[in-house]
C-alpha positions in Angstrom: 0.0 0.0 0.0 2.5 2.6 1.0 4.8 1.8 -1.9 1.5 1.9 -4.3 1.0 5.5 -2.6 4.2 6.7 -2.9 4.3 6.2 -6.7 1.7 7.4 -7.5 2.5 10.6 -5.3 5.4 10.8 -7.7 3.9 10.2 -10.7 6.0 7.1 -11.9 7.5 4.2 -11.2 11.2 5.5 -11.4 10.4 8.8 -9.5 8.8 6.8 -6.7 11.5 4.2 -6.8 14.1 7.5 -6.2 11.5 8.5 -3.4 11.3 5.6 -1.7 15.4 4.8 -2.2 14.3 1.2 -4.0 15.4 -0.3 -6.8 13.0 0.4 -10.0 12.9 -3.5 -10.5 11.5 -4.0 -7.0 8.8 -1.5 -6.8 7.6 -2.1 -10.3 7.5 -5.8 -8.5 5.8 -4.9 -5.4 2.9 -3.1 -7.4 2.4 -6.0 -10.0 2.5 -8.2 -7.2 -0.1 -6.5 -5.4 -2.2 -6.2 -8.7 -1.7 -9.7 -8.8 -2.8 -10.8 -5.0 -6.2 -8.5 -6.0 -6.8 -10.0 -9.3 -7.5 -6.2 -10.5 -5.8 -3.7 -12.6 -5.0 -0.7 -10.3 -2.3 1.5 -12.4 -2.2 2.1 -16.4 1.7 2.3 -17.3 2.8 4.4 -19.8 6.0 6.0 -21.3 4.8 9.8 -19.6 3.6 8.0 -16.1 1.3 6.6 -14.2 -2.8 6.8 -14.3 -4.9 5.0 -11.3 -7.7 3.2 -13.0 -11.4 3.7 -11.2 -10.6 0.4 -8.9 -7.2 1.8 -8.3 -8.8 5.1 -7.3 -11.0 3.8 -4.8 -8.5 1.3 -3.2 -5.7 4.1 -3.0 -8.2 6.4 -1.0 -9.1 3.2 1.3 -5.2 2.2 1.6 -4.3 5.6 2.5 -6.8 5.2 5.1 -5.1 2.5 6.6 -1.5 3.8 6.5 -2.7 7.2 8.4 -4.6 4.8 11.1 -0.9 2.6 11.0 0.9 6.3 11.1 -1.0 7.0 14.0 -1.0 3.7 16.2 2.7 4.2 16.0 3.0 7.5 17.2 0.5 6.8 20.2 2.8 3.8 20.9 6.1 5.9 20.2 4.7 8.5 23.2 4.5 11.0 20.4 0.5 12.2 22.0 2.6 12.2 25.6 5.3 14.5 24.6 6.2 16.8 22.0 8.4 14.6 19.7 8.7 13.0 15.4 8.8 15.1 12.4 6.0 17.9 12.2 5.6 18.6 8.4 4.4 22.4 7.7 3.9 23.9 4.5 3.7 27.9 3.9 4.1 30.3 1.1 6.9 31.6 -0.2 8.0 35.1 0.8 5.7 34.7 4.2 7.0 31.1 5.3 10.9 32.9 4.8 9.7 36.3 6.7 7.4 34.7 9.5 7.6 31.1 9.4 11.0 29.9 9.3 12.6 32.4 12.1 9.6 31.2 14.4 10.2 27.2 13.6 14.1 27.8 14.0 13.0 29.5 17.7 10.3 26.3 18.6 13.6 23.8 17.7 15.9 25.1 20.4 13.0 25.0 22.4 11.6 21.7 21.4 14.9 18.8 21.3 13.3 15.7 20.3 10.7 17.4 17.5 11.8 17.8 13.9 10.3 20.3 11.3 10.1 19.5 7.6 9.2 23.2 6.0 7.8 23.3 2.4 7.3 27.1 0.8 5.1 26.9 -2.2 2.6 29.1 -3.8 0.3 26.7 -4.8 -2.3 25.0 -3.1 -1.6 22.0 -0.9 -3.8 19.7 0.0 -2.5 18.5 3.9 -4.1 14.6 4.1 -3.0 13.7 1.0 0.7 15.2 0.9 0.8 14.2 4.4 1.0 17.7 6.0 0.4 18.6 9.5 -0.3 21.8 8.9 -0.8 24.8 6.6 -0.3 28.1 6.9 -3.2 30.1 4.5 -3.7 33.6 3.0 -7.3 34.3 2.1 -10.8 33.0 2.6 -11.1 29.3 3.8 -12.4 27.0 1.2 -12.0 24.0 3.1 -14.7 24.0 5.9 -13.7 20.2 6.7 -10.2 21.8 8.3 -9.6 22.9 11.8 -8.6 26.9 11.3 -6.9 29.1 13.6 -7.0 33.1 12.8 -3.4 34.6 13.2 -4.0 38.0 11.7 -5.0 39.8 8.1 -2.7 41.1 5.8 -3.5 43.8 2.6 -3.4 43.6 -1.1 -1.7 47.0 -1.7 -0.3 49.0 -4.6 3.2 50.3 -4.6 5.9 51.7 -6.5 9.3 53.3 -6.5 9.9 56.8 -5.2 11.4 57.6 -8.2 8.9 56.3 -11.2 6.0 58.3 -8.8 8.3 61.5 -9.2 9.0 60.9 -12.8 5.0 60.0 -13.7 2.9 61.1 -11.2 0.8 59.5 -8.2 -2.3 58.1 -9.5 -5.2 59.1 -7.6 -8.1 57.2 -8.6 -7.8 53.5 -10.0 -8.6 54.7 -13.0 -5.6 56.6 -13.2 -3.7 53.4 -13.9 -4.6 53.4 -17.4 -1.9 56.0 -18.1 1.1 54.0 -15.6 3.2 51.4 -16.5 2.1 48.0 -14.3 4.0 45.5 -13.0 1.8 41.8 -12.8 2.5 38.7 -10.2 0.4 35.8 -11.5 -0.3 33.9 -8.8 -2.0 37.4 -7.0 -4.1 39.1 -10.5 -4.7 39.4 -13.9 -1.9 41.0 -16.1 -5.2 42.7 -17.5 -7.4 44.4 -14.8 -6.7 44.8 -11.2 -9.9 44.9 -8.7 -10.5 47.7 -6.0 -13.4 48.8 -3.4 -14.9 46.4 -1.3 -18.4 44.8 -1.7 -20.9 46.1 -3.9 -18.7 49.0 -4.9 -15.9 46.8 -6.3 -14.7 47.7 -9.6 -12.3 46.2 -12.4 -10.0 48.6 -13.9 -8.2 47.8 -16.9 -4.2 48.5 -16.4 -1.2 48.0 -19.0 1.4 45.2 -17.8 4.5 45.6 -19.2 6.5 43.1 -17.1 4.3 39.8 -16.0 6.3 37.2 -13.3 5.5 34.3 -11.1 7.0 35.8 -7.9 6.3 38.2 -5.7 9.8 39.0 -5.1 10.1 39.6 -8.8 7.6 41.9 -8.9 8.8 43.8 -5.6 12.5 43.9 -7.3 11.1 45.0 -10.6 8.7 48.1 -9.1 12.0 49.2 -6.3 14.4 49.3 -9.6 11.7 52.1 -10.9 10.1 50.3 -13.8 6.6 51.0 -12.8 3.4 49.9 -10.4 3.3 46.9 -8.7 0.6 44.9 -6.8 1.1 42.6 -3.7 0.8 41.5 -0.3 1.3 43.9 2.3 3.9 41.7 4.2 5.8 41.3 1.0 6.8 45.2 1.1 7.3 45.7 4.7 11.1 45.9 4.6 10.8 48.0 1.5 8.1 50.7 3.0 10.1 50.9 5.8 13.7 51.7 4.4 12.0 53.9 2.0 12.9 52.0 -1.7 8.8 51.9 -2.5 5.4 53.9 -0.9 2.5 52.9 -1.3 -0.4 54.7 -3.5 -4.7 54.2 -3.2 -4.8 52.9 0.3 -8.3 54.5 0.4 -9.7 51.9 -2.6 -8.2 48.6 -1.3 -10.1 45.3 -0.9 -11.0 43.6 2.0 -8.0 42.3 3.9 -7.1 38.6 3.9 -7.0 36.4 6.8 -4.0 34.2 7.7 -4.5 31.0 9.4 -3.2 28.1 10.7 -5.2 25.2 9.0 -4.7 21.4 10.3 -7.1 18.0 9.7 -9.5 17.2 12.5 -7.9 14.5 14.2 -9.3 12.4 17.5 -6.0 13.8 19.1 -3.9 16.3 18.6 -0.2 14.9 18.7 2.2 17.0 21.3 4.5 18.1 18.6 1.4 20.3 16.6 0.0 21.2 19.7 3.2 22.4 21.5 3.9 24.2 18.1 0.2 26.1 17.5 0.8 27.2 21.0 4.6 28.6 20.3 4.1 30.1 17.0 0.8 31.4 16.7 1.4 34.4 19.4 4.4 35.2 17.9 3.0 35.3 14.0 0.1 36.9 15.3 2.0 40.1 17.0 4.2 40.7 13.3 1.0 41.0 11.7 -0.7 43.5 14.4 -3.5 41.2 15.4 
């Protein structure tokens, strides 16, 4: 089962045979021999991967089931729900888990011996019970109502530039003055097209020209501080910059609603010491950065 999950986690045979640190031949083995034992076709092989047939769909779901119910006998019988101990597994985006994340989890080890922390940063979505996560760290409305949340603050989608570009072009003061400024777009925050202000009913979309379009925020912050134009992003992502005077901010009066940040975390029956001991530690401390 946990050899099936892992390669299809991994998309392959030979990436989950490099996961697992097992030869190709013997996973490739293990699943046909498990195929086998079922008398059913689980996994449809092909030259770009691995795709779970419908019975292979449902008896993954039920096998990962059993390996979190396995996961979890252990760690009751490993004392790991009697002391804070074992490898906690967070994930957080990019910019915020380097900012406010990581200097809190490199705190809560000194203070925590016997727990480990593995800390993925990644803008895309993550989805904790079947990447095996512990806990998330989330910017923005909760979509998930199945997940256990915990509010640590709000943070604000703001509009910056350069010192510079706003003396050399102007300060816009009206959304609608962006039609005449040169934009800056991150794609994982807005369209490279239109950018949305006002809250509620009186939200509008106003068209704006992007001359530069990238993938990271720190891209766009680097691009807008060298003076090419206007740049949209997270209020968190600009903090060092606002304060030390590279970029200001412009239209604070027509911003959107700001987002919440949470901790998010599967309902469990109990709450292993090591997440517990570490919601306690961090959220207090990620909760006075942001001004709650």
């Amino acid at each position: 089962m946990s050899i099936l999950s892992a390669v299809v986690d991994a998309g392959s045979l030979s990436a989950g045979a490099r996961a697992l640190r097992m030869p190709l031949a013997t996973v490739s083995r293990r699943v046909s021999d498990l195929e086998a034992e079922l008398g059913a076709e689980l996994v449809l092989r092909s030259a770009r991967g691995l795709t779970l047939t419908d019975t292979g769909t449902v008896y993954l779901e039920a096998a990962r089931r059993i390996l979190e119910d396995v996961a979890e006998a252990e760690r009751i019988a490993s004392g790991e729900f009697s002391a804070p101990r074992g490898t906690l597994t967070i994930t957080a985006p990019i910019v915020f888990g380097r900012l406010h994340v990581l200097p809190v989890v490199i705190d809560f080890l000194k203070a925590y011996p016997d727990v480990d922390v593995r800390l993925e940063q990644t803008d895309r979505p993550v989805h904790l019970h079947e990447e095996h996560f512990d806990l998330a760290v989330r910017i923005g409305a909760l979509s998930d109502s199945s997940l256990i949340a915990r509010r640590l603050g709000s943070v604000r989608q703001v509009v910056c530039a350069s010192p510079g570009y706003l003396a050399e072009n102007g300060v816009p003061t009206g959304p609608e003055d962006l039609a005449n400024h040169t934009c800056i777009t991150f794609g994982n925050l807005m369209s490279p097209k239109s950018w949305r202000f006002g809250k509620g009913r009186a939200e509008i979309d106003v068209p704006i020209r992007s001359r530069l379009a990238v993938n990271t925020a720190e891209a766009a912050v680097a691009a807008a501080e060298a003076g090419l134009g206007i740049t949209r992003v997270i209020s968190y992502q600009i903090a060092a910059a606002i304060n030390d005077g590279r970029l200001v901010t412009v239209l604070p009066s027509f911003e959107p609603e700001p987002w919440p940040v949470s901790f998010i975390y599967p309902p469990r029956g109990q709450l292993p010491q090591k997440l517990r001991s570490f919601l306690d530690f961090a959220a207090p401390r990620i909760s006075s950065v942001l001004g709650r």
